[in-house]
C-alpha positions in Angstrom: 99.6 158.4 164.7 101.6 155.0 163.9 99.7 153.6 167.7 95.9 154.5 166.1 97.6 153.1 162.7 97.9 149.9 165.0 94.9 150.3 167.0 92.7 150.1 163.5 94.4 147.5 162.1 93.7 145.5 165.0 89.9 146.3 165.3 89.7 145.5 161.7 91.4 141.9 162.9 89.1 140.8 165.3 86.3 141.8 163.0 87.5 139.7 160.2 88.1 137.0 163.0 84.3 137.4 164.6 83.0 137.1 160.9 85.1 134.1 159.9 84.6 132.5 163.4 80.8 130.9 162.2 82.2 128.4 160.4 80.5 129.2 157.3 82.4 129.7 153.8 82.5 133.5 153.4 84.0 135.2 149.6 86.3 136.9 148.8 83.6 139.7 147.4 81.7 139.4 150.5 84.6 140.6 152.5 86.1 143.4 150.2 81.9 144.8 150.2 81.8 144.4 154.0 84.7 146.0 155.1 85.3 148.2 151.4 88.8 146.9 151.0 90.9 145.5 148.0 91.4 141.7 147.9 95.1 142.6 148.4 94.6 143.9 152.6 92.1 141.0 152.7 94.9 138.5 151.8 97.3 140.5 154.4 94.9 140.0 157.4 94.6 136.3 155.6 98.4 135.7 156.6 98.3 137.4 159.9 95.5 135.2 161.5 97.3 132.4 159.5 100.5 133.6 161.4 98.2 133.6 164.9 97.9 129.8 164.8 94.0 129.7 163.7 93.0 127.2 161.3 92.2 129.3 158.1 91.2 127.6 155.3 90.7 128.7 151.8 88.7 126.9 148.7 90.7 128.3 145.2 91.6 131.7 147.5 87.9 132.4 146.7 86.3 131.5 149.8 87.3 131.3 153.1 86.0 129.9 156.6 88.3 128.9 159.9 87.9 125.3 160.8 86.8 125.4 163.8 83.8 127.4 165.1 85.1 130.2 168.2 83.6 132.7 170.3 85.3 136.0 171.3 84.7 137.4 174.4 82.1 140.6 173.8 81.9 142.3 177.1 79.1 143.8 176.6 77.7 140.2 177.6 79.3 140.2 180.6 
């Protein structure tokens, strides 16, 4: 149970990531409608890509956007 726990959380993560990755300001409601969550998870995935190294920026903890623009892989390009 705890390793599908894990597996979801980390799903969720690169999600978050892929969405945030465009370089565009995205808010705080657009995220908690997206992925029907409470601002409170949002701001826990917040600290973990935070904690990963990427540069994260928020305006007022409203809006969010990383700095600089990345592609994930997607295999089912490849």
């Amino acid at each position: 149970m705890q390793l599908m726990h894990s597996y979801k959380r980390y799903i969720f993560l690169i999600k978050l990531i892929n969405i945030l990755a465009d370089g565009k300001k995205h808010s705080i409601s657009f995220l908690q409608k997206r992925f029907k969550i409470n601002k409170n998870q949002i701001d826990s995935y917040i600290k973990i890509i935070h904690s990963l190294g990427l540069k994260l920026y928020s305006i007022n903890k409203k809006f969010y956007y990383l700095f600089d623009k990345i592609q994930l892989l997607n295999k089912k390009k490849f």
